[in-house]
NUGU-176786 format. One record per residue (C-alpha): residue number from 1; residue in one letter; x, y, z. Coordinates in Angstrom, 1 decimal. Layout:
> num,residu,px,py,pz
> NUM,A,X,Y,Z .
...
***
This chain:
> num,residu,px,py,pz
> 1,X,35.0,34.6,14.0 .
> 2,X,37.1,32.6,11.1 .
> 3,X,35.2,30.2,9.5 .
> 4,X,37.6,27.4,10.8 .
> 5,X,36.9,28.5,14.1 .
> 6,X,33.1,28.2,13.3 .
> 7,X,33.7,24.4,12.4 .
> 8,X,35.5,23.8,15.1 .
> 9,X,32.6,25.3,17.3 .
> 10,X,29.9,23.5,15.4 .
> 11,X,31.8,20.2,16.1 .
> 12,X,32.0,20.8,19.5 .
> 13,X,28.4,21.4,19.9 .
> 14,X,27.7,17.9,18.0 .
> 15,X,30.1,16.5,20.3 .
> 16,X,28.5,17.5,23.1 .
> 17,X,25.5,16.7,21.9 .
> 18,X,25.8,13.2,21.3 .
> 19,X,27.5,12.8,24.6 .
> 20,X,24.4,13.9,26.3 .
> 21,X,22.4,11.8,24.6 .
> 22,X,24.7,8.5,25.1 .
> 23,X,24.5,9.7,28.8 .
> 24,X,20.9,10.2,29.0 .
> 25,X,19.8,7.5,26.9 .
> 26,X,16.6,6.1,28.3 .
> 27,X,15.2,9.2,28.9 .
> 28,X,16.2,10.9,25.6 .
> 29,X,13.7,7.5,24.2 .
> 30,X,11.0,8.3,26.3 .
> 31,X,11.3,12.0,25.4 .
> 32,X,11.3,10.9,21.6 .
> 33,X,8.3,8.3,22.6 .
> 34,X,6.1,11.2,23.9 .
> 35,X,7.3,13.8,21.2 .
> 36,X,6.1,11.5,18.6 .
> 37,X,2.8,10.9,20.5 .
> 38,X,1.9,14.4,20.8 .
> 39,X,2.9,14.9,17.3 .
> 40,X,0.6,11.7,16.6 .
> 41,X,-2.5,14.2,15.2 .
> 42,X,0.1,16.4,13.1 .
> 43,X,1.8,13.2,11.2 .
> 44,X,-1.9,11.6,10.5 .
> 45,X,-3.2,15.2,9.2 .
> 46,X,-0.4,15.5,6.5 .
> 47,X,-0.9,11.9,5.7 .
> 48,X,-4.6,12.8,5.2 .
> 49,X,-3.5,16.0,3.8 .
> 50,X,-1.3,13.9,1.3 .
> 51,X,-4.4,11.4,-0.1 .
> 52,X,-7.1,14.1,0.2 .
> 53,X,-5.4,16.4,-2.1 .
> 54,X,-4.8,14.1,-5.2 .
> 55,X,-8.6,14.0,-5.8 .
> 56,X,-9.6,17.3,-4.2 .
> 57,X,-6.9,18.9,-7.0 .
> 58,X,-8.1,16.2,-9.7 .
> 59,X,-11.9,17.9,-9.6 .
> 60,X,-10.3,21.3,-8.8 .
> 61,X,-8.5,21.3,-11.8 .
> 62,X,-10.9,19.5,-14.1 .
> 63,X,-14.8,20.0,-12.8 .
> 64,X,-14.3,23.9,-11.8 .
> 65,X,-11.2,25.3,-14.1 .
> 66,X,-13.1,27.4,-15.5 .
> 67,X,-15.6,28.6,-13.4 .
> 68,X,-15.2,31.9,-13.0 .
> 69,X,-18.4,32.7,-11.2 .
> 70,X,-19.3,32.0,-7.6 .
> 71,X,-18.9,28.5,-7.8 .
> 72,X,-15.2,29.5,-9.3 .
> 73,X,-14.8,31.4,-5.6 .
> 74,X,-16.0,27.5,-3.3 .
> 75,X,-14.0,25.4,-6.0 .
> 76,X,-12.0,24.0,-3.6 .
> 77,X,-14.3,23.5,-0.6 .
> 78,X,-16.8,21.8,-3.0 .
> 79,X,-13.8,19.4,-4.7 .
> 80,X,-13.0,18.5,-1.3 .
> 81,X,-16.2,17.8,-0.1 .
> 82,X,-16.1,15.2,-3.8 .
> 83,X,-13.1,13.8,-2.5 .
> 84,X,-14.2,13.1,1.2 .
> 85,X,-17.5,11.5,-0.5 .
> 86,X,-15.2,9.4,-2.5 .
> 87,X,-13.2,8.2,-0.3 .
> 88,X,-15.9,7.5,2.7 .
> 89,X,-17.2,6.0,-0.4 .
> 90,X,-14.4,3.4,-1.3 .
> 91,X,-14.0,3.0,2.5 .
> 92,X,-17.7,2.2,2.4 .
> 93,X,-17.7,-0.8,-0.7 .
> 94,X,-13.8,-1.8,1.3 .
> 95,X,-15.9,-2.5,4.4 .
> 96,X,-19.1,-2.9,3.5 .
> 97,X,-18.7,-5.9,0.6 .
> 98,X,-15.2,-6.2,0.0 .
> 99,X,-14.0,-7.7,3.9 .
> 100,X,-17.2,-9.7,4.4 .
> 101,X,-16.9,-11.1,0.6 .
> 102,X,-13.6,-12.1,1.9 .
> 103,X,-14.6,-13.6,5.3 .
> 104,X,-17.3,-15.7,3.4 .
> 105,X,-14.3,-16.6,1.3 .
> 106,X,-12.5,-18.6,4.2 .
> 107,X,-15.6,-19.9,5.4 .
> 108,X,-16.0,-21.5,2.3 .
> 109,X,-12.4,-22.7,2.4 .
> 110,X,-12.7,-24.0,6.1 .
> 111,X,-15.9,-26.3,5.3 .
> 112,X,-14.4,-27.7,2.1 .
> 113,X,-10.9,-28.7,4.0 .
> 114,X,-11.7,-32.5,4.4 .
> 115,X,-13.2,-32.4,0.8 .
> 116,X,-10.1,-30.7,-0.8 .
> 117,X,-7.6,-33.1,0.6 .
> 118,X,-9.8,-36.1,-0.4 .
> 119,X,-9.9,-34.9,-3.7 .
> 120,X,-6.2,-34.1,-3.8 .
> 121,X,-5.6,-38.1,-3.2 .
> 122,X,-7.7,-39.1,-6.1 .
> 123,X,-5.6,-36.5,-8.1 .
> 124,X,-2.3,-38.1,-7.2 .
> 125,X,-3.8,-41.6,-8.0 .
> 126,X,-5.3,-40.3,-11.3 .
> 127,X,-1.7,-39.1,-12.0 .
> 128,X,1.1,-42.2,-11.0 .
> 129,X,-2.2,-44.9,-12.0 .
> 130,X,0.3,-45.5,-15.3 .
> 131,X,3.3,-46.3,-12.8 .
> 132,X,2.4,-48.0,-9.8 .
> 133,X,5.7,-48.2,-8.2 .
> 134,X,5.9,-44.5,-8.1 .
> 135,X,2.0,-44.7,-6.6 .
> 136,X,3.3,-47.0,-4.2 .
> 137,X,5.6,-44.7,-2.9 .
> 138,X,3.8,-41.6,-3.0 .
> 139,X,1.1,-43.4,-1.3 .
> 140,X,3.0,-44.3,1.5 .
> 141,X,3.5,-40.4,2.9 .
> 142,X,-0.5,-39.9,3.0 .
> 143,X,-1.4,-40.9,6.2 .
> 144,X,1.8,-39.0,7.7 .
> 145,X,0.5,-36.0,5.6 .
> 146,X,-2.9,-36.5,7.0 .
> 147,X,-1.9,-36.5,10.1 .
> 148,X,-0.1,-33.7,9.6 .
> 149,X,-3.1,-31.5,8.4 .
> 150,X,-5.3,-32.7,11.2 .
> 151,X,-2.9,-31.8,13.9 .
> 152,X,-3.3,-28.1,12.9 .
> 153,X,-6.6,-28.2,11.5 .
> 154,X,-8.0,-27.1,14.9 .
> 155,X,-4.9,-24.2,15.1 .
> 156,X,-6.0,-23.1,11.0 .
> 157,X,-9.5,-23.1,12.1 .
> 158,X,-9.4,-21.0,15.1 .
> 159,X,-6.9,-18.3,13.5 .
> 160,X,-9.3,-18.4,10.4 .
> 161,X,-12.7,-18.0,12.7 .
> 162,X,-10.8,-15.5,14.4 .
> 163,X,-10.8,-13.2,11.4 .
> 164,X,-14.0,-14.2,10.0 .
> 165,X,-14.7,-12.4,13.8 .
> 166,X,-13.0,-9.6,13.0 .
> 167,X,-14.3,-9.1,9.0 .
> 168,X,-17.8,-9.1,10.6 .
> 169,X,-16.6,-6.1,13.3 .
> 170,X,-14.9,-4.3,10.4 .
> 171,X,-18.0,-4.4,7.9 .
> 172,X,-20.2,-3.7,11.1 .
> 173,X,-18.8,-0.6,11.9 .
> 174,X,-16.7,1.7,9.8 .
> 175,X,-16.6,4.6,12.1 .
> 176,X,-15.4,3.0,15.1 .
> 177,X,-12.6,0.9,12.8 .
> 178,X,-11.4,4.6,12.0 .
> 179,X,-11.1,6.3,14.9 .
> 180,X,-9.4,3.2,16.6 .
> 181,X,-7.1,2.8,14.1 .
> 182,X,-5.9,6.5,14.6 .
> 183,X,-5.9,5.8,18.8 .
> 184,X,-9.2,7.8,19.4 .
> 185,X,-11.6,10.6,18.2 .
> 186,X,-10.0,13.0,19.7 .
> 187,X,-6.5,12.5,17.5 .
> 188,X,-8.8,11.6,14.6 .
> 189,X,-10.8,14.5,15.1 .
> 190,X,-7.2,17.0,15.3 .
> 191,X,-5.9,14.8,12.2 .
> 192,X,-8.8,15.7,9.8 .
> 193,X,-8.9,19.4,11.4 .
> 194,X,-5.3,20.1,10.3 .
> 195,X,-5.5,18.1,6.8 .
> 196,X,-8.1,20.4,6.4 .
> 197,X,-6.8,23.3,7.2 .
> 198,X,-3.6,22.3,4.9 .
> 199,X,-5.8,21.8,1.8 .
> 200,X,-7.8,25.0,2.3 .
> 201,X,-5.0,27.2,3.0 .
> 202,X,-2.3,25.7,0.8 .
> 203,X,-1.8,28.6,-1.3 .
> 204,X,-1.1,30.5,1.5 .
> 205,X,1.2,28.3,3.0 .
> 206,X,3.4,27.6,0.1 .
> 207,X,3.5,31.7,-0.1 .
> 208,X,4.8,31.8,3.4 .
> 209,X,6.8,29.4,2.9 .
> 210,X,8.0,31.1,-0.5 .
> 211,X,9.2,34.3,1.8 .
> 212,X,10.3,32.5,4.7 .
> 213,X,12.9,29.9,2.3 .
> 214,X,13.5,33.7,0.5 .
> 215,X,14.9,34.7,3.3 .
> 216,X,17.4,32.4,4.7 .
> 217,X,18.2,30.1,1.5 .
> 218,X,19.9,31.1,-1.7 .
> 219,X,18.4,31.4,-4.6 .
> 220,X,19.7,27.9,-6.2 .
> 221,X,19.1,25.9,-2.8 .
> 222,X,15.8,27.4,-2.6 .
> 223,X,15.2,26.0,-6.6 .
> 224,X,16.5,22.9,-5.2 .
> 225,X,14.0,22.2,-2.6 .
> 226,X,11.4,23.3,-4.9 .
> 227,X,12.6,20.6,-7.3 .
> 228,X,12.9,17.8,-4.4 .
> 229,X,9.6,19.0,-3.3 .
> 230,X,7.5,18.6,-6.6 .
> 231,X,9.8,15.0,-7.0 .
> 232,X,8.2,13.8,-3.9 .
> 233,X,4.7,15.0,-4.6 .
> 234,X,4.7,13.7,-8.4 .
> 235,X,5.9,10.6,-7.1 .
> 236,X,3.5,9.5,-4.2 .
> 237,X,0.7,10.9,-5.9 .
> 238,X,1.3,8.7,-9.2 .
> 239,X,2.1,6.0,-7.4 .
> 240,X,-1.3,5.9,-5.2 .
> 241,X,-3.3,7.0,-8.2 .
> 242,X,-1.8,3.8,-10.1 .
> 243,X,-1.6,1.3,-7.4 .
> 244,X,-5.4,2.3,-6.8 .
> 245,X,-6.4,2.1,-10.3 .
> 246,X,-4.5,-0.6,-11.4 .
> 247,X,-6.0,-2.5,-8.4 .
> 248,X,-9.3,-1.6,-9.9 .
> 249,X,-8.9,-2.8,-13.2 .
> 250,X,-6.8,-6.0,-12.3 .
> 251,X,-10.2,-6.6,-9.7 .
> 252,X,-12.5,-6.4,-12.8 .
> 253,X,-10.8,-8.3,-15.4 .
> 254,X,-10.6,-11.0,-12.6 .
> 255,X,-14.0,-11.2,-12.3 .
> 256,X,-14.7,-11.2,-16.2 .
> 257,X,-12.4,-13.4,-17.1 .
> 258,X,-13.5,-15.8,-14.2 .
> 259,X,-17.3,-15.6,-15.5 .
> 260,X,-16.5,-16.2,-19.3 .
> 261,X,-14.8,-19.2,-17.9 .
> 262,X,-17.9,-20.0,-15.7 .
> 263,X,-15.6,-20.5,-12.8 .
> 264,X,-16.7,-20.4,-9.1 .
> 265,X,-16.5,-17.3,-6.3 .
> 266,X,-16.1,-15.0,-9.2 .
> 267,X,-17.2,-11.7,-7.0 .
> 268,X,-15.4,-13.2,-3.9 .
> 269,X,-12.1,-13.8,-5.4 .
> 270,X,-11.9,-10.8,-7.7 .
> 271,X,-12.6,-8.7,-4.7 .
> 272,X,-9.6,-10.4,-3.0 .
> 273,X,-7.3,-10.3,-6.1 .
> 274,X,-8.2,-6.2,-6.5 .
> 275,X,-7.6,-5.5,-2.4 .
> 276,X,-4.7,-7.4,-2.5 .
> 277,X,-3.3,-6.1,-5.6 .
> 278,X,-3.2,-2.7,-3.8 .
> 279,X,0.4,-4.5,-2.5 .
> 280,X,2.9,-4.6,-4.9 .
> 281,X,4.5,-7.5,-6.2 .
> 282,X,3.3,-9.9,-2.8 .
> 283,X,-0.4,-8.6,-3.6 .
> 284,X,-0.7,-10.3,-7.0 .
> 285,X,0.9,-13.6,-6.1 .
> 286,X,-1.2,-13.6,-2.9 .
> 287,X,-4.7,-13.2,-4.9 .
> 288,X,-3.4,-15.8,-7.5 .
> 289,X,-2.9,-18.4,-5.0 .
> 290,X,-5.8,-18.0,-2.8 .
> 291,X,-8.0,-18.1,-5.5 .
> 292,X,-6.3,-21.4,-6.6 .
> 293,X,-7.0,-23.1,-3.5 .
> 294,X,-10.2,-21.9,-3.4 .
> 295,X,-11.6,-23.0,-6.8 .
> 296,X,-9.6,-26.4,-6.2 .
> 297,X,-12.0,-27.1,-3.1 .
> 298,X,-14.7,-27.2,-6.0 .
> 299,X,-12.5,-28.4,-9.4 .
> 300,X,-8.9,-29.1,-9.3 .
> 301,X,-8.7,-29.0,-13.1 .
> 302,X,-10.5,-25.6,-13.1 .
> 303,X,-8.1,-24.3,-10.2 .
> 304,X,-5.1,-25.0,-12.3 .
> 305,X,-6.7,-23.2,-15.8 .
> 306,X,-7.6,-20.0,-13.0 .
> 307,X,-3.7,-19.8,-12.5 .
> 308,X,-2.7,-20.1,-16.1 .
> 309,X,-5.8,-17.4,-16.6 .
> 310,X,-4.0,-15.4,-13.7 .
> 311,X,-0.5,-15.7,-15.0 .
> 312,X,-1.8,-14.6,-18.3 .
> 313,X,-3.7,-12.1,-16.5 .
> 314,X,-0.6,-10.4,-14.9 .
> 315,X,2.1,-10.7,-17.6 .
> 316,X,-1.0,-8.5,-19.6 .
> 317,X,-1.0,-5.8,-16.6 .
> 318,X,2.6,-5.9,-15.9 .
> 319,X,3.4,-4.9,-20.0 .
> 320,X,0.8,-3.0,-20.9 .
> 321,X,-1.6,-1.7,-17.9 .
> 322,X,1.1,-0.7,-15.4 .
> 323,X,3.4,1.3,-17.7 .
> 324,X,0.1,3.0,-19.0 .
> 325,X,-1.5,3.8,-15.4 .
> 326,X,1.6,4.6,-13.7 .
> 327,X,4.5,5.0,-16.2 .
> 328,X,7.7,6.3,-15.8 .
> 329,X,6.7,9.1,-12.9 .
> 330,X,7.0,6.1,-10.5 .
> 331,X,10.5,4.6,-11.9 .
> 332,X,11.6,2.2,-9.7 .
> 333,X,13.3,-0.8,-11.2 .
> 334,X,11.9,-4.2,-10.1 .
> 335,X,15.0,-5.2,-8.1 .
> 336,X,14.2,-2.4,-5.6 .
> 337,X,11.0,-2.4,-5.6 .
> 338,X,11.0,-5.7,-3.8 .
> 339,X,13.7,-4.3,-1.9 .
> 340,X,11.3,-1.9,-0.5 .
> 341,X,8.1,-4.4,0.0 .
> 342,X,10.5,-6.9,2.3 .
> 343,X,11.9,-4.0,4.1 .
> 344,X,8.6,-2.2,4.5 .
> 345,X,6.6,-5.2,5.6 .
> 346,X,9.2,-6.4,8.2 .
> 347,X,9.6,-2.6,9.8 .
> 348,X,5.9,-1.5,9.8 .
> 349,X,3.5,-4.6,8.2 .
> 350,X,1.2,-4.3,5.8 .
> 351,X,0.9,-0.5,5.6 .
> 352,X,4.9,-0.5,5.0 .
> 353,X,4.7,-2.7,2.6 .
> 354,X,2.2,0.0,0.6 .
> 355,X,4.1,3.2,1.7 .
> 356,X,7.5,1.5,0.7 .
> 357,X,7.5,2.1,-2.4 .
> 358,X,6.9,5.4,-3.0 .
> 359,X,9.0,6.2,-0.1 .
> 360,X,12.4,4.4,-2.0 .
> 361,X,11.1,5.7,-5.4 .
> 362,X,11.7,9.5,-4.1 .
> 363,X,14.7,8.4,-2.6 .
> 364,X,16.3,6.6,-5.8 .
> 365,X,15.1,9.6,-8.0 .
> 366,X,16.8,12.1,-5.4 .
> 367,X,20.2,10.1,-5.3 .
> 368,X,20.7,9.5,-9.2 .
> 369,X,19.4,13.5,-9.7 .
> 370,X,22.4,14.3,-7.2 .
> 371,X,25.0,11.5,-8.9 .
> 372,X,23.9,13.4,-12.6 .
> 373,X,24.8,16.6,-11.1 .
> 374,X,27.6,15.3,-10.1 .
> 375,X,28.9,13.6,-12.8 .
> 376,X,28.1,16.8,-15.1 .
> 377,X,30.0,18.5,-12.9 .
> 378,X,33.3,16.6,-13.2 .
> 379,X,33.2,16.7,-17.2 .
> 380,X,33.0,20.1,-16.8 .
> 381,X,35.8,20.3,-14.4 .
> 382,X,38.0,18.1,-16.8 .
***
C-alpha cells in the first residue's frame, strides 16, 4: 500500500470515528465518566508519585550519595520514608495550627464587626473635620451604608461560622480529611500503593521504557521525548519547590516584621499570608488584605502602616526572593501567569489555580522550543 493510500485510510478511520461518537454521544460521556473514575486511583498515584519524589530524590541524592554500604543498598526506601514524615509533617502543622489559627482569625473579625464600622465613622469625621461641606455629604450615605452591612451581617456570619465549623473538622481529623478528599480508603489506599511502587521501581521503569520507545521511535523523536520529558519534570518540580519555599519565608518575614512593629495577630495572620501565598499572584494580595482588615478592627492607623509593610514586603520577594528560590527554571512571564491563575481557578478552584502554573509554564517552554527549531530551521533553508 502507497503511502497516499495510507492517508487516505487513516482519514477514513478518523472519519468514522468521529461519526460514531457524534452518534453516540451520551454514552461515549458516560463511558469517559466511568473511564476516568476507574482510572481515579492511577491519576492520584502519579500525582503522589510527582510530589513524593522531589524530596524522596532531594535526601537520595544529598543524605545517602555516597553511601556505599548497606544503607547505600535501602537509600531510597529510607529517603522516602523522610519524605512521607515530611509531608504528614507539614500536613500535620497545615491542620493542626495553621486552619484553626485561621478559624480563630474570623472569629476575631466576626466579634469586632460593629466595632470596625464604628471606628471607620470616626475615621471619616477625623478626615473631612477641616471641610464640613464635604462631611456633610459623606455623612449623609452612613445610615444607607449601615443598613447595608446589617442586612447581610446575618448572611456574612453564617457563611463565616460555617467555616469556622469546618476549620475545627479539618484540624480534628487529618486522616479522615484525606481519604475523603480522594473519595475513600480504598482509592487512597490504590493511589499511595501505585505512587509507591513508581518511586521504588523507577529505574526500572524508565529502562523499560528506554527499550520499549527503542523500539518503535527513532532515534531523534525518542531524544525529543526525553527532552519534553525532563522539561516537564524540571519545571513542576521547581515550581512546587519555590512556591513552597517562598510561601515559607514570605510566612516568616510576616510575622517578624509584624512583631518589630508590635502589631496585633502576628502568628494568625502570618500563617494566613504563608498558606495563601502558596497561590500565585491572588495568594499575596489575599493575605495583604485580610490582614488589613483584621488589624483595622484593633488600629486603623496601624492597619494602613501593615499594608505599606506588606507592599514593601512583596516588591522585596518579588525582586530578590522569587528569582533566587525559583529563577529562571519556572519562566513564565507575568502576563501569563495570571492567565493561568484565572483560567485555573474558574475550570478546577483553588487547586487549579496552584497546578496552573506549572501546567502553562511546560506548555510555553514546549511551544517557543518548537518555534526556535523552527525558526533555525528556515535560516538554514534560506
Amino acid at each position: 500500500m502507497s503511502n497516499e493510500h495510507k492517508a487516505v485510510a487513516r482519514l477514513i478511520c478518523l472519519a468514522a470515528l468521529l461519526l460514531l461518537i457524534v452518534l453516540y454521544f451520551n454514552n461515549f460521556l458516560v463511558l469517559i465518566a466511568n473511564l476516568g473514575s476507574a482510572l481515579k486511583p492511577i491519576f492520584i498515584g502519579l500525582f503522589l508519585a510527582l510530589i513524593l519524589n522531589i524530596p524522596t530524590s532531594f535526601f537520595e541524592s544529598t543524605l545517602f550519595a555516597r553511601s556505599n554500604n548497606i544503607v547505600g543498598q535501602i537509600k531510597r526506601p529510607l529517603s522516602f520514608l523522610l519524605a512521607l514524615i515530611l509531608i504528614i509533617a507539614v500536613l500535620g502543622f497545615v491542620f493542626g495550627m495553621v486552619i484553626p489559627q485561621i478559624a480563630e482569625l474570623i472569629k476575631v473579625f466576626i466579634d469586632s464587626l460593629p466595632g470596625l464600622y464604628d471606628k471607620g465613622v470616626a475615621l471619616l469625621n477625623k478626615i473631612t473635620s477641616n471641610y464640613p461641606d464635604l462631611q456633610k455629604e459623606a455623612l449623609k450615605y452612613i445610615p444607607d451604608l449601615q443598613k447595608e452591612i446589617m442586612k447581610y451581617l446575618p448572611d456574612l456570619k453564617t457563611i463565616l461560622k460555617n467555616f469556622t465549623d469546618k476549620a475545627a473538622q479539618l484540624a480534628g481529623g487529618t486522616f479522615n480529611i484525606i481519604t475523603s478528599f480522594f473519595g475513600g480508603i480504598v482509592t487512597l489506599l490504590f493511589a499511595i500503593i501505585f505512587s509507591v511502587y513508581i518511586i521504588f521501581g523507577k529505574d526500572r521503569l524508565k529502562e523499560r521504557f528506554d527499550r520499549i520507545f527503542r523500539s518503535f521511535l527513532a532515534e531523534e523523536k525518542r531524544q525529543e521525548l526525553y527532552e519534553t520529558l525532563k522539561i516537564s519534570n524540571d519545571t513542576f518540580s521547581a515550581f512546587i519547590v519555590g512556591q513552597v519555599t517562598e510561601a515559607f519565608i514570605l510566612g516568616i518575614l510576616t510575622a517578624l516584621g509584624m512583631m518589630v512593629l508590635k502589631m496585633p495577630y502576628p502568628a494568625m495572620i502570618a500563617s494566613f499570608v504563608g498558606l495563601t501565598a502558596l497561590i500565585p499572584i491572588v495568594g499575596a494580595y489575599l493575605g495583604a488584605i485580610f490582614g488589613f482588615i483584621m488589624i483595622g478592627t484593633v488600629s486603623l492607623p496601624q492597619a494602613i502602616i501593615y499594608i505599606i509593610f506588606q507592599i514593601i514586603l512583596q516588591q522585596l520577594e518579588g525582586n530578590i526572593v522569587y528569582p533566587k528560590v525559583v529563577g529562571e527554571k519556572v519562566g513564565l512571564p507575568g502576563i501569563w501567569v495570571l492567565v493561568a491563575v484565572i483560567l485555573g481557578g474558574s475550570l478546577f478552584g483553588i487547586v487549579g489555580t496552584f497546578l496552573a502554573v506549572p501546567l502553562f509554564a511546560i506548555f510555553y517552554k514546549l511551544l517557543f522550543r518548537l518555534v526556535e527549531k523552527r525558526e533555525k530551521a528556515q535560516v538554514n533553508i534560506s
